[in-house]
N, C-alpha and C positions, 0 to 999 in steps of 0.2 A: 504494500500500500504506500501510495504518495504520500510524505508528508506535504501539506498544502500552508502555508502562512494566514492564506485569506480564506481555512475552511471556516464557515460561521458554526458556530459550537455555545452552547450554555456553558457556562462558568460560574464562578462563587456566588457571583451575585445576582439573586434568586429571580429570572425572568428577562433578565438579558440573553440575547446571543447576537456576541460579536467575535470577530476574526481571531484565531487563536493569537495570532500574531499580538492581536491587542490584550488579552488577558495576559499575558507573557510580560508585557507591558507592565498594565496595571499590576500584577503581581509584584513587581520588581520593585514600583513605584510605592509597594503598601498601602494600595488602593482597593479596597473591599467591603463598601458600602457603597450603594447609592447616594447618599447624600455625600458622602466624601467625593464620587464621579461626579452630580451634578452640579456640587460648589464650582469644579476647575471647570468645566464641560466650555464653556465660553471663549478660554484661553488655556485649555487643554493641550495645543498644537505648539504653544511657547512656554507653555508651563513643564514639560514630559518628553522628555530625548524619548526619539523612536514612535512617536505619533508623531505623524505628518498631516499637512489639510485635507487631503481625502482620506484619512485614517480617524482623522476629529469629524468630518462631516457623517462618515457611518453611527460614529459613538451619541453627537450627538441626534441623528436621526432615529436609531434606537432608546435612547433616554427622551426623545417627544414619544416614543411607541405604548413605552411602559407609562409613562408622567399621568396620564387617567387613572391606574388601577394599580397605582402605588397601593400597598399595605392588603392586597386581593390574588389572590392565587390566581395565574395565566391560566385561561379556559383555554379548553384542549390539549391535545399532547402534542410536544413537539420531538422530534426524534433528539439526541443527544446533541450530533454535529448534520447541517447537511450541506449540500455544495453549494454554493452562490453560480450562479452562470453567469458569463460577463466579467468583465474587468473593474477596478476598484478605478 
């Protein structure tokens, strides 16, 4: 199996999935809340070596996804990681 950078995948924090590349990231960063992600989310791409502006533009695309149903368990299942088609 490929490792992929840009496979989207869930990660720690609960109803996100974004590119593992980014949880790798935020991991590094000791980032693992949402309200710690949403505080930088703005200035995310000058705040965090290894996010770039299309790597902020997914995170925060995803953090407008969840921002309705903060604190409510994702309806449906989503499989673990699946492949994005397309380019970042």
């Amino acid at each position: 199996m490929r490792y992929d950078a840009y496979q989207i995948c869930a990660g720690p924090i609960r109803g996100l999935h974004l590119p593992r590349k980014a949880w790798e990231v935020l991991r590094n960063e000791k980032i693992t809340t949402l309200d710690q992600l949403s505080a930088i989310a703005h200035r995310i791409e000058q705040l965090i070596p290894g996010i770039g502006p299309k790597m902020a533009r997914v995170i925060r695309a995803e953090l407008a996804r969840v921002a309705p149903v903060q604190g409510q368990q994702p309806k449906g299942h989503l499989p673990h990681c699946h492949q994005r088609h397309g380019t970042m």
